[in-house]
Structures are given as structure tokens and as C-alpha cells.
C-alpha beads as a LAMMPS data file, in Angstrom:
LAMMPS data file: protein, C-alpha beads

296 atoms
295 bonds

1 atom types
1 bond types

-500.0 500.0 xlo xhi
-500.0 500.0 ylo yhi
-500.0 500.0 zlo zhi

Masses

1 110.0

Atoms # bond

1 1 1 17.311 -14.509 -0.243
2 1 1 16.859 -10.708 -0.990
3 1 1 14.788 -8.115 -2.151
4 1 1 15.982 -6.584 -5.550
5 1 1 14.300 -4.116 -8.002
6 1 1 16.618 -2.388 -11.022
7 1 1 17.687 1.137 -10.108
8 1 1 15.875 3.656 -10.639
9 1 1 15.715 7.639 -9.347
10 1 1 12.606 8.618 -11.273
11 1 1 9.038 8.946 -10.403
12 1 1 6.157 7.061 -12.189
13 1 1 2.641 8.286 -11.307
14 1 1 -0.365 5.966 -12.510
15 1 1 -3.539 7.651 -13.510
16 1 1 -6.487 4.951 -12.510
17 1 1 -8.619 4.101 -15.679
18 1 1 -11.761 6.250 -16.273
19 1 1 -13.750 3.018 -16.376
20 1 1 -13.398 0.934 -13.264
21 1 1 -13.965 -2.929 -12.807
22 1 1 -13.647 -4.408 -9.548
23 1 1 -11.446 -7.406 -11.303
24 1 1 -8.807 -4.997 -12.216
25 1 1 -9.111 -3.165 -8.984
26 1 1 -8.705 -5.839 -6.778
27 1 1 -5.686 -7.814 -8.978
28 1 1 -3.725 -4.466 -9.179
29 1 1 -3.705 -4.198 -5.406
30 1 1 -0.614 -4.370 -2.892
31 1 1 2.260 -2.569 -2.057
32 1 1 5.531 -1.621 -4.191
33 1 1 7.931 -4.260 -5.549
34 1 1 10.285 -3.698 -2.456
35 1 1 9.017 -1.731 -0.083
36 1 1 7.924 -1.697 3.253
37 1 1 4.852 -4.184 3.095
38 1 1 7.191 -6.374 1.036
39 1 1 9.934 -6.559 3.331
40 1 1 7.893 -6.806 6.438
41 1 1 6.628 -9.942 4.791
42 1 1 9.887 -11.091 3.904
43 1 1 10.601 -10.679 7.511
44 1 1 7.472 -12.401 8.599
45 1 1 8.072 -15.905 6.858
46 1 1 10.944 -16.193 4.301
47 1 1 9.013 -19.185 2.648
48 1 1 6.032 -17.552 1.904
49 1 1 8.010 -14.885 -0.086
50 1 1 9.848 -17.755 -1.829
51 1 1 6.295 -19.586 -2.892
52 1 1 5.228 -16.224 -4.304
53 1 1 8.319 -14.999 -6.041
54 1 1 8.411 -18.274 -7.984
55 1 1 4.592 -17.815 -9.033
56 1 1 3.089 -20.915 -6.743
57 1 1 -0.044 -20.132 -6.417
58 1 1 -3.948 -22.030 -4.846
59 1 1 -6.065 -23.486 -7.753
60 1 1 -8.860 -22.602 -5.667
61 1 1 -9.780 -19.061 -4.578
62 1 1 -11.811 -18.139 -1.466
63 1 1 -13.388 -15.439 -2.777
64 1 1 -14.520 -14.533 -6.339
65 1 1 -16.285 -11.325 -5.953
66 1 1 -17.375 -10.712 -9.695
67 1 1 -20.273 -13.870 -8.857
68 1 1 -21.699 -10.799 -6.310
69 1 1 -20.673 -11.553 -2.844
70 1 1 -20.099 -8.571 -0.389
71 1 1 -16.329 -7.771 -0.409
72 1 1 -14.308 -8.280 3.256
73 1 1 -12.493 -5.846 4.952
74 1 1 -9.775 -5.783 3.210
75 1 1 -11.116 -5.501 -0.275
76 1 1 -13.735 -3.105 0.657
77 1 1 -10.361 -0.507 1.654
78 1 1 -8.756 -1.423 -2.016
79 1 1 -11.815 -0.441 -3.821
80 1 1 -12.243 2.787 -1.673
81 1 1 -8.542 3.908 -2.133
82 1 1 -8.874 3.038 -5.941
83 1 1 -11.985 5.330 -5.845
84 1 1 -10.206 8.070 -4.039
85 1 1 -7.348 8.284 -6.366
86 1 1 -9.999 8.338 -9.683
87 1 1 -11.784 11.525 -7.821
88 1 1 -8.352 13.445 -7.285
89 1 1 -7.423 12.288 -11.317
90 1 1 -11.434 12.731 -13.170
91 1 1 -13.429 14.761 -9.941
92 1 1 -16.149 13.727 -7.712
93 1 1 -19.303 13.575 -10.352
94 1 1 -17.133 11.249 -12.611
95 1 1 -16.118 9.036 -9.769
96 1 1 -19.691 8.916 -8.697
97 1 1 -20.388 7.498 -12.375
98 1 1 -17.308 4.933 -12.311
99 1 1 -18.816 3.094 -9.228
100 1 1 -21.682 1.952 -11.142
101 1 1 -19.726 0.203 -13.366
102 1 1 -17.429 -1.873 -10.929
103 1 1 -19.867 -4.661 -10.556
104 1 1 -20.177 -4.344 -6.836
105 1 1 -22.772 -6.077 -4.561
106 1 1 -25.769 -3.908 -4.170
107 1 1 -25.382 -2.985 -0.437
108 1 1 -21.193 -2.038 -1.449
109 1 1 -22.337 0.053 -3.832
110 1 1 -24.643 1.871 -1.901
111 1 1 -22.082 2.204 1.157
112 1 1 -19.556 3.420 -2.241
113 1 1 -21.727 6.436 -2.955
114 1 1 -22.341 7.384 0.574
115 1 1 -18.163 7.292 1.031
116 1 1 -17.680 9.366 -1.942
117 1 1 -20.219 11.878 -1.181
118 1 1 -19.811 12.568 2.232
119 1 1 -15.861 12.748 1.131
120 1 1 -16.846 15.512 -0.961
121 1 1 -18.609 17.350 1.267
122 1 1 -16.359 17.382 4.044
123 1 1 -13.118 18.055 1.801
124 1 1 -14.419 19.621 -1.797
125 1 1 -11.418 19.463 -4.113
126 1 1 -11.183 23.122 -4.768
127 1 1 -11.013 24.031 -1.196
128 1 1 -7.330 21.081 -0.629
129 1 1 -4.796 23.623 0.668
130 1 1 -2.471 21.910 -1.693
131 1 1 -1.376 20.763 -4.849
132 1 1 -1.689 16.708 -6.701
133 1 1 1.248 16.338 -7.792
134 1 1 0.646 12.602 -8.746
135 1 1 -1.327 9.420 -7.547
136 1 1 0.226 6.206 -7.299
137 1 1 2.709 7.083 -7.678
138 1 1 5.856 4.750 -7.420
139 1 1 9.702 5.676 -6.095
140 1 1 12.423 3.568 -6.368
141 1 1 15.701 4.694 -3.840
142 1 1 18.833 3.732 -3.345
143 1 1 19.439 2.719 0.446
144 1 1 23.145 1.773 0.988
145 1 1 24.802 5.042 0.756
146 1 1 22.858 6.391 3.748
147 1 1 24.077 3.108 5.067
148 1 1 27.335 2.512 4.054
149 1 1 26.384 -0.385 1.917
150 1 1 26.320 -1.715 -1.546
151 1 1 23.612 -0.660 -3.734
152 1 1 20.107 -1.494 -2.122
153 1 1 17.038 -0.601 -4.018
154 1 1 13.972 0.082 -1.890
155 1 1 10.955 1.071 -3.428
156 1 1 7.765 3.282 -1.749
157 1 1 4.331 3.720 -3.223
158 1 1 2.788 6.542 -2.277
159 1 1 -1.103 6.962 -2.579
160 1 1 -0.604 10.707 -3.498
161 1 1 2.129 13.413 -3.444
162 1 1 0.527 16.540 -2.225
163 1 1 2.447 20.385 -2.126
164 1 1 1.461 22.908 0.261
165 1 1 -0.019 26.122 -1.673
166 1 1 0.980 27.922 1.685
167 1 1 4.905 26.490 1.980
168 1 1 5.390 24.824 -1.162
169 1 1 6.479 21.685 0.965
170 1 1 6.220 18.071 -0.163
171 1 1 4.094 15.366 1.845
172 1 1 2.611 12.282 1.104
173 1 1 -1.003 11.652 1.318
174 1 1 -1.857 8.420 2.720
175 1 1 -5.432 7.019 2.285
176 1 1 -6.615 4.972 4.726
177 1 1 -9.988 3.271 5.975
178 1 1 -10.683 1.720 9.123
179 1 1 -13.924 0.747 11.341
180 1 1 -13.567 3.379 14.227
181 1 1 -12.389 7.314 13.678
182 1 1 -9.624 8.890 15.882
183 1 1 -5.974 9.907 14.925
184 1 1 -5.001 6.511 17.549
185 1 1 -6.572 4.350 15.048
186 1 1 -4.350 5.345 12.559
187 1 1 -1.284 4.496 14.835
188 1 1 -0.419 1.438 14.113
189 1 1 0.867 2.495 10.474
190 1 1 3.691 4.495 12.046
191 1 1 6.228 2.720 10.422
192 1 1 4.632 2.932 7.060
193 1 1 4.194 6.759 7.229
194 1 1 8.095 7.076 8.502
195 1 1 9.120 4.831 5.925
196 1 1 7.447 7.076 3.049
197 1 1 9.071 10.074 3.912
198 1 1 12.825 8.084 4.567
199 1 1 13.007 6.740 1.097
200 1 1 12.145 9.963 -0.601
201 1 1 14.560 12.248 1.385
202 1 1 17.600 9.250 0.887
203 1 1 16.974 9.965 -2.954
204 1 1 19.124 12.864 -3.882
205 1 1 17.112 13.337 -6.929
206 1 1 13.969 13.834 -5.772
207 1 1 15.538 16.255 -2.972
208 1 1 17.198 18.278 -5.614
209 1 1 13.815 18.321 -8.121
210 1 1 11.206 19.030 -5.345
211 1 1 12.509 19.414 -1.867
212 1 1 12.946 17.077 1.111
213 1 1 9.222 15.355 2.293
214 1 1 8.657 17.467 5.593
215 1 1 5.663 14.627 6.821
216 1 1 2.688 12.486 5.650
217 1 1 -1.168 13.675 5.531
218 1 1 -3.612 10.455 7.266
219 1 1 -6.968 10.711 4.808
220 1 1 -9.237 8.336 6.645
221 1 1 -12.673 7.045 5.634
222 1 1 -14.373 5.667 9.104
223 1 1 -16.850 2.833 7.723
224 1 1 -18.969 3.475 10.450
225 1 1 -23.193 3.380 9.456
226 1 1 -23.049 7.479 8.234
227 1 1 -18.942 7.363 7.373
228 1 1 -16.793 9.852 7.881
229 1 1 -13.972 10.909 6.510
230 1 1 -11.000 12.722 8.572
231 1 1 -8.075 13.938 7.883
232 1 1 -4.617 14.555 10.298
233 1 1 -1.175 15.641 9.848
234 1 1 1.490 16.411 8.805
235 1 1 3.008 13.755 10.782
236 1 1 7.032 14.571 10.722
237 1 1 9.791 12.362 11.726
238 1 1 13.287 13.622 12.645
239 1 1 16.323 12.418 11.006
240 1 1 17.196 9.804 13.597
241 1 1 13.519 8.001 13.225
242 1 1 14.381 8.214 8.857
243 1 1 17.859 6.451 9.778
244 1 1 16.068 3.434 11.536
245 1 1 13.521 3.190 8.740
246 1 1 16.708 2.891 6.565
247 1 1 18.351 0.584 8.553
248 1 1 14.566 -1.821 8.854
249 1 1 14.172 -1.580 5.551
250 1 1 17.974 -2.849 4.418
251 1 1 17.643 -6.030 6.755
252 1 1 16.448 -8.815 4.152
253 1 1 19.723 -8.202 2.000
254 1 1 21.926 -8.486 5.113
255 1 1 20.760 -11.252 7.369
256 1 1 21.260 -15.012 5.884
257 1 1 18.924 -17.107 6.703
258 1 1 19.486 -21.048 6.967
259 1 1 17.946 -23.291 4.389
260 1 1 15.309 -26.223 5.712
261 1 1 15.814 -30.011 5.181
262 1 1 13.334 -30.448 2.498
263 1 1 15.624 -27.287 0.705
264 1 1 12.696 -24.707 1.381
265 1 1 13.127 -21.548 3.361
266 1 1 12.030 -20.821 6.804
267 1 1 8.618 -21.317 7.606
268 1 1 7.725 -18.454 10.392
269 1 1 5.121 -20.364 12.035
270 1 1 4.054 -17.573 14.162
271 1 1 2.634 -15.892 10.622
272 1 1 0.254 -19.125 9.678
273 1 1 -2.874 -17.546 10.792
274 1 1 -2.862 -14.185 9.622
275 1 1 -4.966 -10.565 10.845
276 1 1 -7.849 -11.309 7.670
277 1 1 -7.618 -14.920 6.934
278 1 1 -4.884 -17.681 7.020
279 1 1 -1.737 -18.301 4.617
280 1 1 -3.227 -19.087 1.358
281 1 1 0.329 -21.477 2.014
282 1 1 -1.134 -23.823 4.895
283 1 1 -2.008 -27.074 3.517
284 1 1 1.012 -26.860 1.246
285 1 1 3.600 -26.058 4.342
286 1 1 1.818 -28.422 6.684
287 1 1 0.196 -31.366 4.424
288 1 1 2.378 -31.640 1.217
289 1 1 -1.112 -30.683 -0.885
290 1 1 0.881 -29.916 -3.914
291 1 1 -2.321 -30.771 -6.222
292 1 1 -3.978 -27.721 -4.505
293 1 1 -1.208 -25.591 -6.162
294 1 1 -0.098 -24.172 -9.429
295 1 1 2.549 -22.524 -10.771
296 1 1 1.774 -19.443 -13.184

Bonds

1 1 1 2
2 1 2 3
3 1 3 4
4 1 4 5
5 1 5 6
6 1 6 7
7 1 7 8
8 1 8 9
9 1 9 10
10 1 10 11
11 1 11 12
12 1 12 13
13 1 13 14
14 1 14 15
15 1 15 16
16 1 16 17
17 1 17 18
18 1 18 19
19 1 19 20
20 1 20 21
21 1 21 22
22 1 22 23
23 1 23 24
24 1 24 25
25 1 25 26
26 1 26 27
27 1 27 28
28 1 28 29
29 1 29 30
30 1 30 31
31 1 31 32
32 1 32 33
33 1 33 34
34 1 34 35
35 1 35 36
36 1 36 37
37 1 37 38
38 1 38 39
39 1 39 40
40 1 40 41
41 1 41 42
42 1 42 43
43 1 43 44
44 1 44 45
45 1 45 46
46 1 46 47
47 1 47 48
48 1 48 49
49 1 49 50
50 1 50 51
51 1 51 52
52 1 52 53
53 1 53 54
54 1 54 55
55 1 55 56
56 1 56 57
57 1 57 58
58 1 58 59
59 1 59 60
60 1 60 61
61 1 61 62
62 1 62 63
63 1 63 64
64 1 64 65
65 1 65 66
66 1 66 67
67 1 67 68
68 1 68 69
69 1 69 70
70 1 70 71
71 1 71 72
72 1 72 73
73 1 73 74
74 1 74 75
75 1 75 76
76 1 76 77
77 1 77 78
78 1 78 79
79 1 79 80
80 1 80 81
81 1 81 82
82 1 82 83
83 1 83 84
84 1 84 85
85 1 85 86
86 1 86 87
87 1 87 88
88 1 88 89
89 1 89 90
90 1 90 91
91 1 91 92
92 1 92 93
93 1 93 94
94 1 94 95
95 1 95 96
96 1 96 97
97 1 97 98
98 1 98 99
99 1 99 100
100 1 100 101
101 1 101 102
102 1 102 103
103 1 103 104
104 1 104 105
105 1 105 106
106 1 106 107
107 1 107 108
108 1 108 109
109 1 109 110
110 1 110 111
111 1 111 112
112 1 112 113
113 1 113 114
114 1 114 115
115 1 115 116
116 1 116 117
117 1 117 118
118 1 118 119
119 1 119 120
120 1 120 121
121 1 121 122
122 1 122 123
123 1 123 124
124 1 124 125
125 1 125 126
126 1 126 127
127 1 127 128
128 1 128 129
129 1 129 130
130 1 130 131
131 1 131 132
132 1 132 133
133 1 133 134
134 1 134 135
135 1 135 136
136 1 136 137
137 1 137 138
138 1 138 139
139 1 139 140
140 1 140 141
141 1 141 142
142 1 142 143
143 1 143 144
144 1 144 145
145 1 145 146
146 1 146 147
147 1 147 148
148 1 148 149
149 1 149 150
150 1 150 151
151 1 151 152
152 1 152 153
153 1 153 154
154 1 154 155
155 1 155 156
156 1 156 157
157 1 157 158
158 1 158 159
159 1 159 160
160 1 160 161
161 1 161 162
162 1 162 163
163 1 163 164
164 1 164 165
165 1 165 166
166 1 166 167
167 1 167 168
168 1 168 169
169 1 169 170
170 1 170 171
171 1 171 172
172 1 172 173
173 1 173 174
174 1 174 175
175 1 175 176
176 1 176 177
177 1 177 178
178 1 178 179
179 1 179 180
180 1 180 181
181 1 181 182
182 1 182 183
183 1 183 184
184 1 184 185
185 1 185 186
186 1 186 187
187 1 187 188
188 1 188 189
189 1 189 190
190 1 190 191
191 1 191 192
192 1 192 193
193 1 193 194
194 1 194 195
195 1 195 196
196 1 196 197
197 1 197 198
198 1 198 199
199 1 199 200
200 1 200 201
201 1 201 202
202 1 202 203
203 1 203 204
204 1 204 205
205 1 205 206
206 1 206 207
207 1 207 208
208 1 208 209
209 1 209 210
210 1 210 211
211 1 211 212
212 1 212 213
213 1 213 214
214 1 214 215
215 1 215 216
216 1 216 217
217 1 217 218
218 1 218 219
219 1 219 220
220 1 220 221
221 1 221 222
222 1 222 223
223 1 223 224
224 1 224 225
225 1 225 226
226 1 226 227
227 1 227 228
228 1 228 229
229 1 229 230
230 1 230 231
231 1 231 232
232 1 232 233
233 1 233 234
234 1 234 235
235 1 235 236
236 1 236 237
237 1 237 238
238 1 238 239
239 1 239 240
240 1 240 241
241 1 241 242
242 1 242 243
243 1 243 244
244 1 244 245
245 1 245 246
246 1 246 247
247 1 247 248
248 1 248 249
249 1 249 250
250 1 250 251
251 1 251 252
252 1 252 253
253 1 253 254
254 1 254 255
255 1 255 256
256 1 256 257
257 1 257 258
258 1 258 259
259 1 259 260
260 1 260 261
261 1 261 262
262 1 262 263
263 1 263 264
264 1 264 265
265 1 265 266
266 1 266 267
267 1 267 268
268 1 268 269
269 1 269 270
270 1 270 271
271 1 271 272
272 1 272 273
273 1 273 274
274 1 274 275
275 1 275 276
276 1 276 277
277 1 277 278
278 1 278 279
279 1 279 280
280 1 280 281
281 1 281 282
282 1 282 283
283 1 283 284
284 1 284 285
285 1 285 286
286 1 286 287
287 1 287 288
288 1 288 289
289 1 289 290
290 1 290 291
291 1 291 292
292 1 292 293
293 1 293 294
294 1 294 295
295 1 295 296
């Protein structure tokens, strides 16, 4: 099985609506068609990835937030990113406004205002020592020549492109959220950051339009009681570190993986139980429970 996408060298940056609904929010999440969160999953369990791609999907949901339950973890980072991206697009009084009319629990949208204005306070948009370029915005590279392979279309979506006023340099701007504050917590998405700034500089277009991407600005709201919101960068990577993100990110097209006996894919056992909850696959991997399933 691969990963494929139709070629593409251009940049498409998505404005968030004015008017915000937590259904739309919250259906429009997840990463790019083929990029790093989609390979890594590929990589994680090749059946899972199989279920999806062919639109099998649980009748039942575990959560339907628009019958007012607090969201999880998870959810609660979606709707803050979306509401990051509408302040950088309609400014912080409009965003302020847009929150009222997701629908949230009461106590989320209480903890949404306080995010949003202690995020203004601490970073006021007129005082950003750079340019938005875009938000959301979505590039689509071409892998194998750095590579020496065929064609391989990888895709990264970036939460914003920034430009320096000072240097005119490129980054991305990576929203994040996360329970402690600290650059350490922000670690662990290393390979995401590295991967953001390898796709764009193995894209001779976007080189020649804007310049190479010299790092990746960490925005991070800290959910603690009174949140926080810190910023740190530019992370950098050297061209060795880009290389391996290349060579990770080419691996679903060029390993072969051996088919099961019921004709199925391999079933990565070691992925059942996942960080949030478990595979919304389980019952159909390890009971058969095809009536809990649909196709759409």
C-alpha cells in the first residue's frame, strides 16, 4: 500500500470561516493528505489506514459534543488552534465574538475567552515581529528527487507561515497546547517541526518564490488554571536532519508489506490502545463486529 496525493508545487492557504461551529471545527480536523501524521500512522498499523482509506467507519460515536458535554484533550487543542488561526485572519475582538457561537459547554467557553485574552495580552498582533503570510495553509512536495526516486508526493500543513520583518526569512508557526509550560514539553514534536521545514526547502518552487524555511516558531497555550501562552524558536535543523525527514517520510511507498490470511493488512497490535482512547478499529480487528461498522 502507499501514500499518494496528485502533484502539486503550489500553496493553498484556508481562511477559517468568520462564523465558527464546533461541528465544522472538529470534522475539519487532522493533518495533510500525506504528511507526516499520515504516514506515521501508516507506519503504526497498515490496517487501520486501509479501514479508513476505504471509508469504514463506527455507527456509533463516543462522543457527540454538540448534545453539550465538555470536550477531551484532544478536541479542546482543535478548537483552540481553529481559534488562533480566526484571530491572525479577523483580530482578537472578532475572535472573542466567534466563540460564542461554537456551541461549547459553558465551563469550555469560559476557559476559550480566558485563552484568547491572555493570548492577546502577552503577544498583541501589532507588536508579531513578523509577517502572516497564510494560515492553513497546505504544501504539496515532491520527495524522490532529493532521494533518487520516482515521483513521491508528500504533503505538510502548516498552521501559519510567518516572515521575519527583521530578515525577511520564512518559518513556520506551529500552534500547540499542552497541560504543563516549558520548551521540553514541546519536545516530543521534533520530528513534526523538522519535517515542516524538509518538505518546503525539497520544493524548488517555493525556494525560488520565497526563500528556503530557516526554522519553526513553537506558539504554546499551557491549559494550566490562569493559561499561558509561550512562545520559542526558531528551531533550525541542518541539512543532514532535512535528509532523514526525507528519507522517514518516503518509507510507506518503499517497504512491501505482506498481506494477512483473511486478505487484510497488518494489524500493528502494539497501536490497539492508543495515547487518548483506543482504535475506533478494536471490536472489528479482534471480534468480527462488522454490524458495528459502515461504510460511507
Amino acid at each position: 500500500m502507499q501514500i499518494t496525493v496528485a502533484p502539486s508545487t503550489g500553496l493553498i492557504s484556508k481562511k477559517p470561516p468568520q462564523i465558527l461551529t464546533l461541528r465544522d471545527t472538529l470534522s475539519h480536523s487532522g493533518g495533510s493528505a500525506a504528511g507526516f501524521h499520515a504516514v506515521s500512522e501508516f507506519l503504526s498499523c497498515q490496517e487501520y489506514v486501509r479501514l479508513k482509506t476505504i471509508g469504514i467507519q463506527p455507527k456509533f460515536t463516543d462522543h457527540e459534543y454538540w448534545v453539550n458535554e465538555p470536550l477531551n484533550a484532544l478536541d479542546f487543542g482543535t478548537v483552540v488552534h481553529e481559534l488562533l488561526a480566526h484571530r491572525i485572519n479577523y483580530g482578537n475582538e472578532a475572535t472573542l465574538g466567534a466563540i460564542v457561537s461554537m456551541g461549547l459547554f459553558p465551563t469550555d467557553e469560559l476557559k476559550m475567552f480566558e485563552i484568547i485574552r491572555t493570548y492577546d495580552d502577552s503577544h498583541p498582533l501589532a507588536s508579531d515581529p513578523w509577517e502572516y503570510l497564510g494560515t492553513e495553509v497546505e504544501l504539496f512536495s515532491d520527495i524522490g528527487p532529493a532521494l533518487q526516486l520516482p515521483t513521491t508526493i508528500r504533503t505538510v500543513r502548516y498552521d501559519a507561515i510567518i516572515q521575519s520583518k527583521a530578515t525577511q526569512r520564512i518559518y513556520s508557526f506551529e500552534h500547540k497546547t499542552a497541560s504543563r509550560g516549558g520548551e521540553q514539553a514541546m519536545a516530543v514534536y521534533l520530528p513534526q517541526y523538522l519535517t515542516q521545514v524538509a518538505l518546503w526547502n525539497a520544493n524548488p518552487s517555493m525556494v525560488a518564490t520565497y526563500g528556503e524555511m530557516a526554522g519553526v516558531w513553537i506558539d504554546s497555550v499551557v491549559k494550566t488554571n490562569v493559561p499561558r501562552c509561550e512562545r520559542y524558536g526558531p528551531k533550525v535543523f541542518g541539512r543532514l536532519a532535512q535528509f532523514r525527514a526525507l528519507e522517514y517520510m518516503s518509507l510507506p511507498d518503499r517497504i512491501v508489506y505482506p498481506k494477512m490470511s483473511d486478505g487484510a493488512d497488518p494489524r500493528q497490535m502494539h497501536t490497539c490502545m492508543g495515547k487518548y482512547k483506543p482504535c475506533k478499529y478494536l471490536s472489528l480487528c479482534y471480534e468480527d463486529a462488522q454490524n458495528d461498522y459502515t461504510k460511507v
